[in-house]
Residue frames relative to the residue before (quaternion, step in Angstrom):
aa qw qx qy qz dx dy dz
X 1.0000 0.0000 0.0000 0.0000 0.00 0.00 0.00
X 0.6145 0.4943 -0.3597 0.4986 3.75 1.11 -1.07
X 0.6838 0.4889 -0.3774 0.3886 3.95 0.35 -0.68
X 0.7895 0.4464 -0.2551 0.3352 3.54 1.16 -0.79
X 0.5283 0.5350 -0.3168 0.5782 2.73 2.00 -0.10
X 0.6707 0.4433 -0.3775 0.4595 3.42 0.73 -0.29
X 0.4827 0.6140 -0.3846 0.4921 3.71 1.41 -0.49
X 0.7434 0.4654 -0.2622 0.4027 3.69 0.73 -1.01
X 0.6631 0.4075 -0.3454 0.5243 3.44 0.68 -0.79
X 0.6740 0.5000 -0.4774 0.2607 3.63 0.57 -0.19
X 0.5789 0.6078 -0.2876 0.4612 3.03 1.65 -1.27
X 0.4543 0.5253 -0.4295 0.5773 4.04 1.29 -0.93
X 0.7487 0.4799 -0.2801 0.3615 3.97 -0.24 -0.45
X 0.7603 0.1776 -0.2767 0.5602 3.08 0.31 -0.93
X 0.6160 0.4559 -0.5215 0.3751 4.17 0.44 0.68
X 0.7084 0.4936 -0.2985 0.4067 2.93 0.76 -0.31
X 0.5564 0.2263 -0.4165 0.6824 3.84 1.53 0.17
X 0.5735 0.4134 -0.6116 0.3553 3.90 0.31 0.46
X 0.6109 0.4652 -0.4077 0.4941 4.01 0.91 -0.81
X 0.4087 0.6053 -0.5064 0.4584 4.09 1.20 -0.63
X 0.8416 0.3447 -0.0063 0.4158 3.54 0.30 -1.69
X 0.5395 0.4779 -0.4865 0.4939 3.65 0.80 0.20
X 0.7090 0.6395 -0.2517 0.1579 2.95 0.23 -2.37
X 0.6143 0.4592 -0.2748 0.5799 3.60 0.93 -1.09
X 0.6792 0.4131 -0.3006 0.5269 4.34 0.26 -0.65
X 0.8291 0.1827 -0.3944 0.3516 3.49 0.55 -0.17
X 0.5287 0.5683 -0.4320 0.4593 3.41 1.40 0.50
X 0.2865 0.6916 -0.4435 0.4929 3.57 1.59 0.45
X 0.8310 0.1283 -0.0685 0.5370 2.82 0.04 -1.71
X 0.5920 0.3508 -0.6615 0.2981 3.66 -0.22 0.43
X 0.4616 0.5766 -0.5276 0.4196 4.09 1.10 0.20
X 0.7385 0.4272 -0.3503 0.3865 3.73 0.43 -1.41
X 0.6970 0.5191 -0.4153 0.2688 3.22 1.06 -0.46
X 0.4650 -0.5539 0.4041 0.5601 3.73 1.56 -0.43
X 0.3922 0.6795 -0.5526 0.2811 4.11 0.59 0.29
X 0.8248 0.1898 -0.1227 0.5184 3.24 0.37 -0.93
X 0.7028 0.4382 -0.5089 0.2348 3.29 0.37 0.68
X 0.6928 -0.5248 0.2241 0.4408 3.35 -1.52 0.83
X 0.6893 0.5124 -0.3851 0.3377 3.61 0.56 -0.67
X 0.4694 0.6613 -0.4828 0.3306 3.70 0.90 -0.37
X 0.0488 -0.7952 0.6041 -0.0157 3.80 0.01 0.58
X 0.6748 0.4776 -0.2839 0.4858 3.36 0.56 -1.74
X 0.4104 -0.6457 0.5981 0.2385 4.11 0.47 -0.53
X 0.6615 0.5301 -0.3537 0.3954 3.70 -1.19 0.05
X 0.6157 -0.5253 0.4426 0.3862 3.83 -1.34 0.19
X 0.0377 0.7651 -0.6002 -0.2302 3.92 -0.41 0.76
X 0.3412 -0.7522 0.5600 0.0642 4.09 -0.82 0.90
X 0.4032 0.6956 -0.4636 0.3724 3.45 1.83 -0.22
X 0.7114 0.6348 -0.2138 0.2123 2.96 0.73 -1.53
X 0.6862 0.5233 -0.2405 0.4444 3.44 1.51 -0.12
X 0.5013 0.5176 -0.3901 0.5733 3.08 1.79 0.12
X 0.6706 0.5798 -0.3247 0.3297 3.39 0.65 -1.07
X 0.7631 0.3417 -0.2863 0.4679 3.34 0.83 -1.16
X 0.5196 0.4944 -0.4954 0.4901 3.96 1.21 0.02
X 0.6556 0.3656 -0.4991 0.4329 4.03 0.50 -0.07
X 0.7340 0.5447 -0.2596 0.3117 3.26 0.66 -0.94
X 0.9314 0.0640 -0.2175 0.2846 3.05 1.24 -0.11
X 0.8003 -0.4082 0.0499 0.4364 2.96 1.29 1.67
X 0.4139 0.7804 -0.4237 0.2004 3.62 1.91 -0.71
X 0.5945 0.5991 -0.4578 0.2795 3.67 0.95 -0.51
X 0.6846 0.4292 -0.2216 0.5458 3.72 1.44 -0.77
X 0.6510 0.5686 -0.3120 0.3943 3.07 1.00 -0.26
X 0.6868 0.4529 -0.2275 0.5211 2.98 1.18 -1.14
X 0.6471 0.2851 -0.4080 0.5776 4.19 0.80 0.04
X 0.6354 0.4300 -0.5313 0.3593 3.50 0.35 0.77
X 0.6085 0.5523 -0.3664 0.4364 3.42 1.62 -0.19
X 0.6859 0.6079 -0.1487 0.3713 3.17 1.40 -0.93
X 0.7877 0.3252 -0.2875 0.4373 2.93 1.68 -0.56
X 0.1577 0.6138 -0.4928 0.5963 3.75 2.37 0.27
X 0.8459 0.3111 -0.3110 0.3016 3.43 -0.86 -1.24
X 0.6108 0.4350 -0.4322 0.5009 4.25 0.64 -0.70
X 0.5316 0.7365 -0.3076 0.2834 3.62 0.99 -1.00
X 0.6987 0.3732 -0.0720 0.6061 3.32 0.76 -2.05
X 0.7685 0.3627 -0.2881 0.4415 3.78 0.25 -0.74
X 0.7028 0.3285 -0.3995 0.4885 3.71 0.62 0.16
X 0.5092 0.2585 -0.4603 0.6798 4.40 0.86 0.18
X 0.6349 0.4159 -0.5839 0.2882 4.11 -0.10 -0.41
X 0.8194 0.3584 -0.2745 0.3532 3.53 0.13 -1.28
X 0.2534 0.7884 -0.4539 0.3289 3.46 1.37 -0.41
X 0.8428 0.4797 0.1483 0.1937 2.15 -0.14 -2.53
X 0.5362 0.5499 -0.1146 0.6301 3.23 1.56 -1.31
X 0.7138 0.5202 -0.2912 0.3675 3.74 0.23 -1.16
X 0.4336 0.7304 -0.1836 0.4947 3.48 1.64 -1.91
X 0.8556 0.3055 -0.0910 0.4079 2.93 -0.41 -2.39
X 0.6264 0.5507 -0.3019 0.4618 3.97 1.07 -0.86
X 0.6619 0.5396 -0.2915 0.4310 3.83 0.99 -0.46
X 0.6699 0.5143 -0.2457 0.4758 3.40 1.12 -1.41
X 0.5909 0.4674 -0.3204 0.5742 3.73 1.12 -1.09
X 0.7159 0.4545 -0.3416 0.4052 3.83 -0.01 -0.95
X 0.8254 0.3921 -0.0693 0.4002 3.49 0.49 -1.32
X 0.7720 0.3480 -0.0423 0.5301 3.79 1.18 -0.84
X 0.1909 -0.8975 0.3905 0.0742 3.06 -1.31 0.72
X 0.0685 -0.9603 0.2445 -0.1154 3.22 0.78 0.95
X 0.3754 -0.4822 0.5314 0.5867 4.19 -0.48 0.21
X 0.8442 0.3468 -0.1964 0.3585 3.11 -2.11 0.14
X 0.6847 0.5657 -0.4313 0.1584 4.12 0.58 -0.34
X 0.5945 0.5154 -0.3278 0.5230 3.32 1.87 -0.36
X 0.5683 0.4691 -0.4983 0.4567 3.98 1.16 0.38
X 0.6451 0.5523 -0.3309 0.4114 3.30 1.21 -0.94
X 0.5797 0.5204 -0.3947 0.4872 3.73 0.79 -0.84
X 0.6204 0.5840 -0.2658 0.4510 3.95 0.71 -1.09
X 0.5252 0.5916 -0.2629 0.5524 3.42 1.29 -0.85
X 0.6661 0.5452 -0.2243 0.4569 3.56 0.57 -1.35
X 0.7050 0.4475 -0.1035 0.5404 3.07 0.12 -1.77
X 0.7552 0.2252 -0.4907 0.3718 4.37 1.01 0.29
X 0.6173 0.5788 -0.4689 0.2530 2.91 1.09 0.56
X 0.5243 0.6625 -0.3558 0.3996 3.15 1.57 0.10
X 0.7453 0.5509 -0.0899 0.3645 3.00 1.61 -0.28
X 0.5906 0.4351 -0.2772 0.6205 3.05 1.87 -0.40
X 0.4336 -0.6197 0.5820 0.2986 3.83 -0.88 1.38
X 0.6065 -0.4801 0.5461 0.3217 3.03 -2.02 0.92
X 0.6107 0.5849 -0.4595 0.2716 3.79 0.55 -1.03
X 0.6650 0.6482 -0.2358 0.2864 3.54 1.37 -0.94
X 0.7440 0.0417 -0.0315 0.6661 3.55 1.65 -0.51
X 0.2980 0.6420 -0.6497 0.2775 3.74 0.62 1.03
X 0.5598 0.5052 -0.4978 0.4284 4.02 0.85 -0.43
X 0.5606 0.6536 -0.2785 0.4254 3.54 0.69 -1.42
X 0.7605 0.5135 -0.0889 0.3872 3.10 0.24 -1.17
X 0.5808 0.5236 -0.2198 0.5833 3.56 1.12 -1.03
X 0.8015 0.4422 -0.2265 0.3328 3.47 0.81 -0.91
X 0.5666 0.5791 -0.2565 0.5271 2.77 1.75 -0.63
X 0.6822 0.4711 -0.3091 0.4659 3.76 0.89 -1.06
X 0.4898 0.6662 -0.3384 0.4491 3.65 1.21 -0.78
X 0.7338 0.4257 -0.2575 0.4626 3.40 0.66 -1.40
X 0.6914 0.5292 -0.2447 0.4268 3.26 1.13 -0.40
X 0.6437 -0.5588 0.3701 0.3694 3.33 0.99 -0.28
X 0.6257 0.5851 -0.3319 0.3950 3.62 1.19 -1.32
X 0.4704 0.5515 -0.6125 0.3154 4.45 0.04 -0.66
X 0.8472 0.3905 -0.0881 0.3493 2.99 -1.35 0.39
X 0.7249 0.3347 -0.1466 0.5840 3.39 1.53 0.19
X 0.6795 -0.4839 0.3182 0.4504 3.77 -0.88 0.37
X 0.7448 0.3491 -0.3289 0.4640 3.73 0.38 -0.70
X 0.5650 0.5896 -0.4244 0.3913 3.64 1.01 -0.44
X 0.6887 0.4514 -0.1880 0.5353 3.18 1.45 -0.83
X 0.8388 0.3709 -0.1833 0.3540 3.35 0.72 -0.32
X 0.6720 0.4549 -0.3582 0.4616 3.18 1.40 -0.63
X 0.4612 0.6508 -0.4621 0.3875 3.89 0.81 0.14
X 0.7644 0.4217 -0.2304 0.4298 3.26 1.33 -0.71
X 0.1238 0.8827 -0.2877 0.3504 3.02 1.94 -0.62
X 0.5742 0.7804 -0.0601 0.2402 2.40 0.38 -2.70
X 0.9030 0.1315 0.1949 0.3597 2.72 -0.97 -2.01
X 0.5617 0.5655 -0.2887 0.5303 3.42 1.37 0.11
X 0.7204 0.5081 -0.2434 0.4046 3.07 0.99 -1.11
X 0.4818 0.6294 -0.2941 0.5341 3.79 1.78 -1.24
X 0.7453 0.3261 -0.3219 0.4842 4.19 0.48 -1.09
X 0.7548 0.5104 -0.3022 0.2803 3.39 0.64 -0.42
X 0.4608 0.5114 -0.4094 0.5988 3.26 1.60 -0.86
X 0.6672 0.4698 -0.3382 0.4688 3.98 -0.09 -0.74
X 0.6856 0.4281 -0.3109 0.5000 3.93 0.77 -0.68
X 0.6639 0.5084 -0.2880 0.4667 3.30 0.85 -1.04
X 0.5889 0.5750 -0.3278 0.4637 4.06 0.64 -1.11
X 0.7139 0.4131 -0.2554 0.5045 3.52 0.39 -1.39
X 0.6272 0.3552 -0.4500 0.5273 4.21 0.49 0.00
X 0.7214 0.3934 -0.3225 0.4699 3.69 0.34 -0.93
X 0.4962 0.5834 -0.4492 0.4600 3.69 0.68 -0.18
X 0.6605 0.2827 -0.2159 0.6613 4.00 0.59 -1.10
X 0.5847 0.4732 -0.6337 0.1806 3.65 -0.25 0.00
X 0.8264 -0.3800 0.3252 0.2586 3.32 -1.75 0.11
X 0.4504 -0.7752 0.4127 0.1609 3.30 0.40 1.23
X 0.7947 0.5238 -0.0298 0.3053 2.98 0.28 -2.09
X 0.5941 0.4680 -0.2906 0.5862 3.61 1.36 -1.08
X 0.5813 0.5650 -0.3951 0.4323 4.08 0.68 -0.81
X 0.5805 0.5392 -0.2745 0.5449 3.48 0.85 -1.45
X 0.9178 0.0465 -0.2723 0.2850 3.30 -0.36 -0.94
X 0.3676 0.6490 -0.4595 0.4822 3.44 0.96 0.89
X 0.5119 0.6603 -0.2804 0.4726 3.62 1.59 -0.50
X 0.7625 0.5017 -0.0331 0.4072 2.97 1.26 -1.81
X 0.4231 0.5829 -0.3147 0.6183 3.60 1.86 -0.21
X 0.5359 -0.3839 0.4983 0.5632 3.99 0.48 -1.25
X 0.4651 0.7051 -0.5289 -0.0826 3.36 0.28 -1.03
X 0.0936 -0.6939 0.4958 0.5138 4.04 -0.07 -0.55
X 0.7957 -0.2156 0.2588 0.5034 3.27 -1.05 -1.40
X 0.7805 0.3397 -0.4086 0.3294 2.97 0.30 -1.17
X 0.6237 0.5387 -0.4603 0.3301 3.60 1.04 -0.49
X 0.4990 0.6018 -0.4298 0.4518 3.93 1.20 -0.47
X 0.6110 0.5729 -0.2822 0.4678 3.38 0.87 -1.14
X 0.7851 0.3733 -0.1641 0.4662 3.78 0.24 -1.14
X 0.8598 -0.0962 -0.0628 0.4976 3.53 0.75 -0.17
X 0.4028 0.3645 -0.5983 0.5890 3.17 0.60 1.86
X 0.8547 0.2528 -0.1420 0.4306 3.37 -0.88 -1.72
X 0.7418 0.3585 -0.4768 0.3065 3.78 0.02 -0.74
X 0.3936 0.7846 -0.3594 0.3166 4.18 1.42 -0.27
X 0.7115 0.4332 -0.1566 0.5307 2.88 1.24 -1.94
X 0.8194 0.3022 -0.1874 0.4495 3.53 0.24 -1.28
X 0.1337 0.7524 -0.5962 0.2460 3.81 0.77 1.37
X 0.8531 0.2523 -0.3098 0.3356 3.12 0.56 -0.49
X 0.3297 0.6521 -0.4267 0.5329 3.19 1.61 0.82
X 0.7481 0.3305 -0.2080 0.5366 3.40 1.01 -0.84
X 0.6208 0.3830 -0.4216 0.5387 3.56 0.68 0.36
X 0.5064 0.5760 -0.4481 0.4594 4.20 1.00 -0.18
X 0.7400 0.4305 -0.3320 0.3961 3.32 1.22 -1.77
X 0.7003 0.5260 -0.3297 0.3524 3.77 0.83 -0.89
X 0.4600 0.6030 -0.3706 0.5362 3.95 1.54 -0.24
X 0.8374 0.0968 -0.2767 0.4614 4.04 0.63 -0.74
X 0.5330 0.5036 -0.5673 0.3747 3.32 1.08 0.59
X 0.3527 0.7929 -0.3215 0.3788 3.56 0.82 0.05
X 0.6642 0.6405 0.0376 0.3836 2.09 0.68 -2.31
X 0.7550 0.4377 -0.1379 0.4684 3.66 0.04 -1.55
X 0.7766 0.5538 -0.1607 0.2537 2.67 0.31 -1.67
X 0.6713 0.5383 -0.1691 0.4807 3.40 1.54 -1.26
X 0.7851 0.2885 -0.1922 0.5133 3.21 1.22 -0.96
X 0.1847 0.8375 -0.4193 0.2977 3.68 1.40 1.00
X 0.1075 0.8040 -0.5778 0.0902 3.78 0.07 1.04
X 0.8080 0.2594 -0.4101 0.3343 3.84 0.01 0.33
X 0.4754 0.6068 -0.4149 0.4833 3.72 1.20 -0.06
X 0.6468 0.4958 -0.2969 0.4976 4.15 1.26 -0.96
X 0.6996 0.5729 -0.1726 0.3906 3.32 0.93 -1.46
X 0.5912 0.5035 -0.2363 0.5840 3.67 1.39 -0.90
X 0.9048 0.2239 -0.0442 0.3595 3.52 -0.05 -1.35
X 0.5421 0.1140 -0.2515 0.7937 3.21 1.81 1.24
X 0.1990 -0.6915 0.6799 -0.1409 2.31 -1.13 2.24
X 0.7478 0.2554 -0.2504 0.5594 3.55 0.57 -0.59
X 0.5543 -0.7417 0.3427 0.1587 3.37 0.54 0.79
X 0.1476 0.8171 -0.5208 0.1982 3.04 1.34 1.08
X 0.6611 0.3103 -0.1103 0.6741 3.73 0.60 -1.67
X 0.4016 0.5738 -0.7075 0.0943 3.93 0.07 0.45
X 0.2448 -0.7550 0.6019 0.0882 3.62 -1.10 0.72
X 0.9212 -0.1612 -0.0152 0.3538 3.64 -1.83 0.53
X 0.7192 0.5850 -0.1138 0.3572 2.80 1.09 -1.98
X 0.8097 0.3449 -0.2175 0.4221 2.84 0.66 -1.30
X 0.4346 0.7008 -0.3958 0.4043 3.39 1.57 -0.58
X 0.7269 0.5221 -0.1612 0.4160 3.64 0.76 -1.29
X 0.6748 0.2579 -0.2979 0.6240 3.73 1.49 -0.27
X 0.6882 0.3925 -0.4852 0.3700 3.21 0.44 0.63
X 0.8902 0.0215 -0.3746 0.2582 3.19 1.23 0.50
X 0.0506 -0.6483 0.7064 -0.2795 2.63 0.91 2.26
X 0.7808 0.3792 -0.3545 0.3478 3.67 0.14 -1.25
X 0.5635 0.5609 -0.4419 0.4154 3.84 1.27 0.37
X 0.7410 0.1859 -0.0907 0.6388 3.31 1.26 -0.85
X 0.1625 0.6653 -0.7140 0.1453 3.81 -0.02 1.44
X 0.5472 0.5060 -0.4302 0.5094 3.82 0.15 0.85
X 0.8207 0.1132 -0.1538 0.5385 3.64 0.45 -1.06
X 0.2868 -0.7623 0.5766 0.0643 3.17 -0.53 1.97
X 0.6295 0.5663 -0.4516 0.2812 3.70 0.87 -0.34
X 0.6224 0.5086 -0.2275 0.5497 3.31 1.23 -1.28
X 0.6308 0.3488 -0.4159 0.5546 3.98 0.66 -0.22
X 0.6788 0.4430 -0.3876 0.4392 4.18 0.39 -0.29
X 0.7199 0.4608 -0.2923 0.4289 2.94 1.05 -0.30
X 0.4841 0.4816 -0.3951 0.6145 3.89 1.15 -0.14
X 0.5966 0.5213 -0.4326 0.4304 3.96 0.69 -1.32
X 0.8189 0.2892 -0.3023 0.3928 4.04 0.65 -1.00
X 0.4663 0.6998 -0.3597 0.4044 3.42 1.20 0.30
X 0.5777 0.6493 -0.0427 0.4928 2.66 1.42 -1.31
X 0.7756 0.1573 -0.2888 0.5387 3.90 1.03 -0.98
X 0.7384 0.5875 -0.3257 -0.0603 3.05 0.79 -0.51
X 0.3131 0.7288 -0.4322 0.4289 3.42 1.71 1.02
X 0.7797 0.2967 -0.3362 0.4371 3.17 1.36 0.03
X 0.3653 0.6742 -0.4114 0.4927 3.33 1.30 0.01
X 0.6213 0.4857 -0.3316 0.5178 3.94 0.82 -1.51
X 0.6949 0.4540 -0.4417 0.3405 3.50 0.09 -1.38
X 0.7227 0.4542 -0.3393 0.3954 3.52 0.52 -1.61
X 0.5700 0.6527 -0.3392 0.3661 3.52 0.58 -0.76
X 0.6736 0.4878 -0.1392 0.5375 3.21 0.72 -1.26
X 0.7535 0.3874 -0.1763 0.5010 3.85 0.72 -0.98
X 0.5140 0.6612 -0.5075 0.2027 3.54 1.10 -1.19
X 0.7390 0.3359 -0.4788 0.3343 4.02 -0.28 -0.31
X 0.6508 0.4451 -0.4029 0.4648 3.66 0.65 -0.12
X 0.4329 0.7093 -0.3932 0.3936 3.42 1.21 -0.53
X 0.8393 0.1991 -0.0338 0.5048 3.24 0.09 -1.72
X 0.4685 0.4819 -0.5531 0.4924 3.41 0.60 0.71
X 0.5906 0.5351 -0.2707 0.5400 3.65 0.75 -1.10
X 0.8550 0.2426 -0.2625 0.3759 3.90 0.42 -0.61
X 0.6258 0.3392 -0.3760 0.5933 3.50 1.40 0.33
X 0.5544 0.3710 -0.5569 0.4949 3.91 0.37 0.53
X 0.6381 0.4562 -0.4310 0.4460 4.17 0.91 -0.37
X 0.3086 0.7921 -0.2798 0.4461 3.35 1.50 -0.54
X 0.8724 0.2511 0.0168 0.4190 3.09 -0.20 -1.86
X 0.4934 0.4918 -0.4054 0.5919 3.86 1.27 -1.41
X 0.7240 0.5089 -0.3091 0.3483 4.29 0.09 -0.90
């Protein structure tokens, strides 16, 4: 009796923060769709409304400047992160527990703290206003959570199979490619779900390091024209679900490797 009662009240919890967390996403989209708005006389589903608010507000440039920021940072991040997450996890070396500390500050210092700094510095370089100005800041900070994500899976991996793959000839990178990167897939599909993630829904690293809104992307596209259309909530809900739904797909698509990847980091933590 105690387990089924304890089964129920969980199942009472987690609906009630899932109706917390729906309730507000499907009153989104019943706006973009014209349901709830006052002008909808005729009744019925209008689908216009998703062209309209992609002409009106620019999403075609916007949206290949997000796409091409976001392949950008997430192929040198995980790369890079994977690399830097093996050598720390797997090797021992002078200098690897200052370097890892190194990592672990960049995960810690907020972007708000040196994005001016920074601007000046890329500026002086040449880069504002361009894909790497925009991308390699994130780079950055992606690259500091992942090495640190990536270390903590390859730390718990399977010693013993590495070793004797060592003993065959194997070097690293071949241990790496077809030992360690097998096991920790779903580490490497968790890391590519929140680099995605961030990266897409990044709004002060674009906004700073494009002023003239060359490389402006989604985000910022979408507050600039909320503040054009702060009256028509339909045509702004409707850019707002345009807007997630590259990340909704991604997670969707990824979600069992996902949450395997975030309760085995979970548990290895």
């Amino acid at each position: 009796m105690i387990p089924r009662l304890e089964r129920s009240v969980n199942y009472v919890i987690l609906g009630v923060f899932a109706a917390l967390v729906l309730v507000p996403l499907v009153n989104v989209v019943v706006e973009a769709l014209g349901l709830a708005s006052a002008g909808n006389r005729t009744g019925g589903i209008h689908l216009e409304n998703f062209p309209e608010a992609w002409r009106e507000a620019r999403f075609s440039t916007y949206m290949a400047n997000s796409v091409l920021v976001t392949v950008t940072v997430l192929v040198i991040a995980v790369v890079v992160s994977t690399l830097a997450g093996f050598a720390l996890g797997t090797m021992t070396f002078r200098g690897s527990g200052v370097l890892f500390y190194l990592f672990l500050l960049g995960i810690m210092v907020p972007a708000e703290a040196i994005v001016i700094p920074l601007f000046f510095d890329l500026r002086a370089l040449g880069l504002t206003d361009t894909l790497w100005g925009v991308a390699l800041p994130q780079v950055a900070q992606s690259t500091a959570f992942g090495t640190y994500w990536m270390r903590t899976y390859f730390r718990a991996s399977n010693r013993s199979i590495a070793e004797a793959a060592r003993i065959d000839g194997a070097g690293s990178l071949r241990a790496l490619w077809s030992i360690h990167l097998p096991i920790a897939r779903p580490a490497l599909v968790t890391l590519v779900v929140l680099l995605f993630m961030w990266t897409w829904n990044e709004f002060l690293i674009p906004l700073v390091m494009s002023p003239t809104g060359t490389m402006r992307t989604v985000p910022l596209g979408l507050a600039f024209f909320q503040g054009q259309h702060t009256v028509d909530h339909t045509l702004m809900a409707a850019a707002a679900v345009m807007v997630a739904l590259p990340v909704i797909g991604v997670y969707l698509c990824a979600q069992r490797h996902f949450i395997r990847g975030m309760l085995e980091g979970a548990v290895r933590e």
